[in-house]
Steps between C-alpha positions, in 0.01 A plus 500: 500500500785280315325235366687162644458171342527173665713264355394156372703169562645518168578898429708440878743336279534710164720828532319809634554797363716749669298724784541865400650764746230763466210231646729358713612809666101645510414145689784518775348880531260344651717407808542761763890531631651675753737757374862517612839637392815303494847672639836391476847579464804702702467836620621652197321311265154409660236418256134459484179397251173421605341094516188360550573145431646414904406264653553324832650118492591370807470584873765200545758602406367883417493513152317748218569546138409749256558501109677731292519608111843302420556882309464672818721788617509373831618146428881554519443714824350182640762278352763719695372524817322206539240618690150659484249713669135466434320827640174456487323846432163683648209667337699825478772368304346465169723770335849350678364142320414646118930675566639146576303367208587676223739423264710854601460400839530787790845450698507406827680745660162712418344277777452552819711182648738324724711217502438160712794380717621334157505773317204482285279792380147477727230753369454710817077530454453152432220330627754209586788338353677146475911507459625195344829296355416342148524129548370413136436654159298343243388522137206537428465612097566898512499523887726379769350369790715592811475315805609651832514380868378799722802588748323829648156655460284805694123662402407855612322596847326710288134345381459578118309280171733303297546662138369189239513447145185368286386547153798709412470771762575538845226535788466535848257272714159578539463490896134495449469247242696324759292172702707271744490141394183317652315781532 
């Protein structure tokens, strides 16, 4: 356990020392995500890496953002088309996640996919997926945040676990484990 100090009334004013990376990424470890992949771009150029910081906004209007290494390959495919799709992935999708995430990311043309009515890249065994038109980008220190209003959407007849990220690793649901709320 991190050992955490309260502050006193005085030390809330003094400088605190900068938090360091390592502890600060092994804390947010701690919180389980979803795991999706981002697509974008034309049909010659689509483009891909995978995300777990998405999250839903708004219902009204439909909004979601997600944030982005301001480094990141996929930025000026974004920037270009001005839209995004967030496919969220199943249990059996682990390997397709740890390609998208990689520096010397797999290309998308590798991937079973299809293109929405606007011409975006959908990932074909997606458990679902949300198309959207950026409406807002953000800084936010080495990351972008990237705000999009949902324009189309669609999840899979198919029942299957969600793939999430915690602790570093990817995992599938424990259906056992699970117990309905109240229970």
């Amino acid at each position: 356990m991190i050992p955490v100090q309260p502050l006193s009334q005085h030390d809330r004013h003094l400088p605190q020392p900068p938090v360091d990376g390592r502890a600060l990424r092994s804390v947010f470890g701690n919180f389980a995500t979803g795991v999706t992949v981002i697509t974008t771009g034309g049909p010659e150029d689509g483009a891909a890496t995978t995300v777990n910081s998405f999250t839903s906004v708004s219902l009204e209007p439909p909004l979601v953002l997600f944030c982005l290494h301001q480094k990141s390959r996929l930025r000026p495919a974004l920037q270009q088309s001005g839209g995004f799709v967030v496919n969220f992935l199943t249990h059996s999708q682990e390997t397709l996640a740890w390609k998208f995430a990689g520096r010397e990311s797999a290309r998308l043309a590798e991937v079973p996919h299809h293109r929405s009515a606007s011409g975006l890249p959908v990932l074909t065994e997606a458990l679902a997926f949300v198309e959207c038109r950026i409406t807002e980008e953000y800084e936010g220190g080495d990351h972008a945040i990237l705000l999009g209003e949902v324009t189309s959407l669609g999840a899979s007849t198919e029942e299957a676990d969600p793939l999430i990220f915690y602790k570093g690793a990817m995992h599938v649901l424990d259906p056992d484990a699970a117990t309905p709320a109240g229970s």
